[in-house]
C-alpha positions as CSV (number, residue, x, y, z in Angstrom):
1,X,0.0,0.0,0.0
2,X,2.8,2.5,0.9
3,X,4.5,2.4,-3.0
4,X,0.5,2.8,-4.3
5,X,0.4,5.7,-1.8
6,X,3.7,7.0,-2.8
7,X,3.2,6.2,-6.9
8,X,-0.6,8.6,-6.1
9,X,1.4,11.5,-4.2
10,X,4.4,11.6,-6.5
11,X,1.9,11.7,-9.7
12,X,-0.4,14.4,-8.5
13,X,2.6,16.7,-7.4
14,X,3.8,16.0,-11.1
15,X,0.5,16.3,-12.6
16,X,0.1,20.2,-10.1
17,X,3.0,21.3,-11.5
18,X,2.5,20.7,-14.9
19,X,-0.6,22.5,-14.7
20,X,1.2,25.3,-12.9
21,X,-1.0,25.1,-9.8
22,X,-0.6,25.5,-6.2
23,X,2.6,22.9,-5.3
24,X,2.1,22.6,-1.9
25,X,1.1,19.6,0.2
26,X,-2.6,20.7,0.9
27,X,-3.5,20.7,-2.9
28,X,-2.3,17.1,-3.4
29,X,-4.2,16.3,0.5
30,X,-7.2,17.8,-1.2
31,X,-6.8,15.9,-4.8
32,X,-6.0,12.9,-3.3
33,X,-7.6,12.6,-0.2
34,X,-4.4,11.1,1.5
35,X,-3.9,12.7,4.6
36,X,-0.9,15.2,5.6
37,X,0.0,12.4,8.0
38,X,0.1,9.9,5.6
39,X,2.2,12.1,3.3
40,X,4.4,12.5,6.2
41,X,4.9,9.1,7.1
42,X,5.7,8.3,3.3
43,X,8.1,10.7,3.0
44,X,9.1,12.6,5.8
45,X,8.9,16.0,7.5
46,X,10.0,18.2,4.7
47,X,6.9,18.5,2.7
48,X,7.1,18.9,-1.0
49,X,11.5,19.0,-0.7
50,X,10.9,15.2,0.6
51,X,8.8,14.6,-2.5
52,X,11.3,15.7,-4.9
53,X,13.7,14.4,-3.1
54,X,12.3,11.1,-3.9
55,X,11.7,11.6,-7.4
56,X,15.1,12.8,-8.0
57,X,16.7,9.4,-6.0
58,X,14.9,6.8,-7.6
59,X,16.3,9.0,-11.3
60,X,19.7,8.6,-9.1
61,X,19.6,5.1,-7.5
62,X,18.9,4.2,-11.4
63,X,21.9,6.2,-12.8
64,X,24.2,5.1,-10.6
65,X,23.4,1.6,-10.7
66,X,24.7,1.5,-14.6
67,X,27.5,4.1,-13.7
68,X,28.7,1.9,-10.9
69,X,29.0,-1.1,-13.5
70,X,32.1,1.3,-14.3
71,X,35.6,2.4,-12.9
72,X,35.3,5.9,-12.7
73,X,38.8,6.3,-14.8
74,X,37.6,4.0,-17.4
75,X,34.3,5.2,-18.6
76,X,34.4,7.2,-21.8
77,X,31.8,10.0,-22.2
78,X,30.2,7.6,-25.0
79,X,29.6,5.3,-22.3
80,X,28.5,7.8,-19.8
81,X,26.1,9.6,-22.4
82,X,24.3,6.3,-23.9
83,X,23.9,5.6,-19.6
84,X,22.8,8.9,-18.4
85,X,20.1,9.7,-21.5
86,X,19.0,6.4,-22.0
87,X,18.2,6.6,-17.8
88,X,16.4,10.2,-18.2
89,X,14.7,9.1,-21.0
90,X,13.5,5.7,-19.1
91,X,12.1,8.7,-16.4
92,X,11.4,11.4,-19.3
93,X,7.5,12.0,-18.2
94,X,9.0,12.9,-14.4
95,X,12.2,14.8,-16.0
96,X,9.7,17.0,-18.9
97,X,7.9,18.0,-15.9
98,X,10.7,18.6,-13.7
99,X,12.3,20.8,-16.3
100,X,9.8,22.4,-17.2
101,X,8.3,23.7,-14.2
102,X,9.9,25.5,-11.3
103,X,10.0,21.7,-9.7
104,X,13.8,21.5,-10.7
105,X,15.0,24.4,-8.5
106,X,13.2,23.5,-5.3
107,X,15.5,20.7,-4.8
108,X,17.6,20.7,-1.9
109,X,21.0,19.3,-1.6
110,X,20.1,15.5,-3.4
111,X,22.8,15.6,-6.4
112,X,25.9,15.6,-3.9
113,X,26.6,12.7,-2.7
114,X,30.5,11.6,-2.5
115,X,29.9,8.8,-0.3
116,X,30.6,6.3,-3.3
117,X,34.4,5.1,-2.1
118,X,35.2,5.8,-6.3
119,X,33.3,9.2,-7.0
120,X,35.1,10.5,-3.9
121,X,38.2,9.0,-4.8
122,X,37.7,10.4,-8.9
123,X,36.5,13.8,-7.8
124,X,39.5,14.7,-4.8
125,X,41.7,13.7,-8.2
126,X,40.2,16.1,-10.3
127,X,40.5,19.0,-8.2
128,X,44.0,18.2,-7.8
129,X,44.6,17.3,-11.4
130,X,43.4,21.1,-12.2
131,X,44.5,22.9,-9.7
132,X,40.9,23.6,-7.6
133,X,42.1,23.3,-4.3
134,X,41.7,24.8,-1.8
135,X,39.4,27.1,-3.6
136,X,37.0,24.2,-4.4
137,X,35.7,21.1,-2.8
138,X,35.2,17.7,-4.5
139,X,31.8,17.9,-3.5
140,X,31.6,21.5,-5.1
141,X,32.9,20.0,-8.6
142,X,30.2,17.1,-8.5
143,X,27.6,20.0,-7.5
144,X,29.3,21.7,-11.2
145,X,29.0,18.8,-12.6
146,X,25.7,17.6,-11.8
147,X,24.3,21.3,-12.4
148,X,26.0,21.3,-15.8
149,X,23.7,18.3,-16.3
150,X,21.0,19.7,-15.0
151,X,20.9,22.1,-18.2
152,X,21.7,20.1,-20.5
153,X,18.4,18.2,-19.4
154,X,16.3,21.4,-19.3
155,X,17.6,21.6,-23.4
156,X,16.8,18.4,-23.9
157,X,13.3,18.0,-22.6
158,X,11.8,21.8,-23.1
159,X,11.9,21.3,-26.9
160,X,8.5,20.5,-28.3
161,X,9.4,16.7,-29.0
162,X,12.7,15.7,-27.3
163,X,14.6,14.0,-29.3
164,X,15.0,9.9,-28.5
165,X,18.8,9.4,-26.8
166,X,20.2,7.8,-29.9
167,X,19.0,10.8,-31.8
168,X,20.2,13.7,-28.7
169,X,23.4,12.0,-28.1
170,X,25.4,13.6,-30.6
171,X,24.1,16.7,-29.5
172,X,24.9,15.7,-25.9
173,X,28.7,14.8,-26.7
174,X,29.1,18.3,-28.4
175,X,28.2,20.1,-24.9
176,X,29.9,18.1,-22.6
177,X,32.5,18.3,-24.9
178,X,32.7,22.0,-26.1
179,X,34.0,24.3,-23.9
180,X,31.5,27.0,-22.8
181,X,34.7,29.6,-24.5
182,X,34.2,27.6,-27.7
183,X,30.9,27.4,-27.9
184,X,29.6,30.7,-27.0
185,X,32.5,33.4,-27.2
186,X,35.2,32.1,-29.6
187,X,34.2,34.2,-32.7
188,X,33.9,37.5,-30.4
189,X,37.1,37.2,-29.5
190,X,39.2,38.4,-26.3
């Protein structure tokens, strides 16, 4: 019953936003006629942050399922793109809606998470490898990251008819691999 109950409350916030209503607990209460408490005991104490919070880890607890498959030093971006679309594409009703409501920057701190023994180990490398520290964290270049993913997402899925992930992966490759120099100011020059 709890999943059913979960599935009900994680569709109608969806299904709010998308009509641009009221996103607030008392508007899914009142659609649903699940009970604060109930909502509570589903997902916690923090109300509609709890909610996203568990839309956004079951997108995560998927994507890093395939990505752990991988050693962090051994997985081209080929590999990482076919992973990481095909994944948002598996949740592309959830992620159109995220993306294209303000549902996307009410998340709290969910993308962060270095507890993975090899993202710690890959991102503390990184910062070393380009000179960060001790201006930046590794946590702070996964928050980059995972924001820079973030908007490639929000280009993906507010065009009209996203494009399938065979067909937006070549697209995808070209902004993770473009510097934002190159791809915005190279012809203005310095």
């Amino acid at each position: 019953m709890a999943k059913n109950t979960k599935d009900l409350v994680v569709r109608t916030l969806l299904n709010i936003a998308a009509e641009d209503g009221p996103v607030n607990i008392e508007e899914i209460t009142r659609r649903t006629g699940i009970t604060r408490n109930t909502i509570k005991n589903n997902f916690g104490n923090g109300g509609i942050s709890d909610i996203l919070q568990y839309i956004y880890l079951n997108i995560f607890d998927e994507l890093n399922k395939q990505l752990f498959r991988h050693s962090p030093d051994e997985l081209p971006v080929e590999i990482f793109a076919d992973i990481f679309l095909d994944v948002l594409w598996q949740y592309k009703d959830e992620v159109h809606i995220l993306v294209t409501s303000n549902l996307l920057f009410k998340r709290s701190q969910i993308v962060t998470d270095l507890s993975f023994p090899w993202v710690q180990k890959r991102y503390e490398k990184l910062v070393k490898d380009h000179d960060l520290a001790p201006n930046f964290t590794a946590k702070q270049l996964l928050l980059f990251w995972s924001s820079y993913l973030d908007s490639i997402a929000v280009l993906w899925f507010t065009s009209k008819l996203p494009l399938e992930p065979k067909q937006f992966k070549p697209i995808f490759l070209k902004l993770v691999e473009t510097s934002m120099y190159d791809l915005i100011y190279k012809e203005i020059g310095h």
